[in-house]
C-alpha positions, -999 to +999 in steps of 0.1 A: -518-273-401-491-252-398-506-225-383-516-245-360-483-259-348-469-222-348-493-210-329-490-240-300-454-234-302-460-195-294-484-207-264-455-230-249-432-201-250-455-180-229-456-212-204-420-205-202-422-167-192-445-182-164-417-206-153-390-176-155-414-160-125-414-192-108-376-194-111-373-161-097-399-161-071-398-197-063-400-202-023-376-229-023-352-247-046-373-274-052-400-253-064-372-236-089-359-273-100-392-279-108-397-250-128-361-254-144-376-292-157-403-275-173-382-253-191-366-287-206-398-303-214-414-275-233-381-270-246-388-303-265-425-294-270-414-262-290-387-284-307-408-311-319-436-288-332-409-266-353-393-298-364-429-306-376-435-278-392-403-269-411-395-303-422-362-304-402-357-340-392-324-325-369-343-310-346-361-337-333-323-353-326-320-318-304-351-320-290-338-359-278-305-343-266-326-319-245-343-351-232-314-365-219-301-334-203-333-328-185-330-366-171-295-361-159-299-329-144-331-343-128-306-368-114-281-346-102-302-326-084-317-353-064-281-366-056-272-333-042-265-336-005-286-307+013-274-278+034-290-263+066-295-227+052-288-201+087-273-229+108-241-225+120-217-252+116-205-266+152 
């Protein structure tokens, strides 16, 4: 079993090279928030699956603080007030 937790914690970590390209490329910020929440939910994927597999009961506490972090920046960014991008101020 495992094996097989190792080898679904390798596949989440390629989702996250995906995500990197949609941080990069992303066409707005939106679209790079989005991608920046993924990165916190497989975060706690990967974490739960190791925490599972090597017995280490702390990580799932981690995994929990990255939970939390994920739902305040989710917050934060929805808070933010938005700027005109190429407007002039007047």
């Amino acid at each position: 079993m495992e094996i097989i937790y190792t080898g679904l914690a390798l596949f989440l970590l390629l989702n996250l090279l995906a995500g990197l390209f949609r941080v990069y490329h992303g066409p707005s910020a939106a679209d790079r928030m989005l991608a920046a929440l993924l990165f916190g939910t497989t975060t706690v994927a990967v974490l739960l699956l190791l925490a599972q597999t090597m017995q280490e009961p702390a990580l799932r506490d981690v995994a929990l603080l990255f939970t939390l972090l994920a739902a305040v920046i989710a917050i934060a960014f929805t808070r933010l007030p938005r700027r005109s991008v190429g407007r002039s101020e007047r």
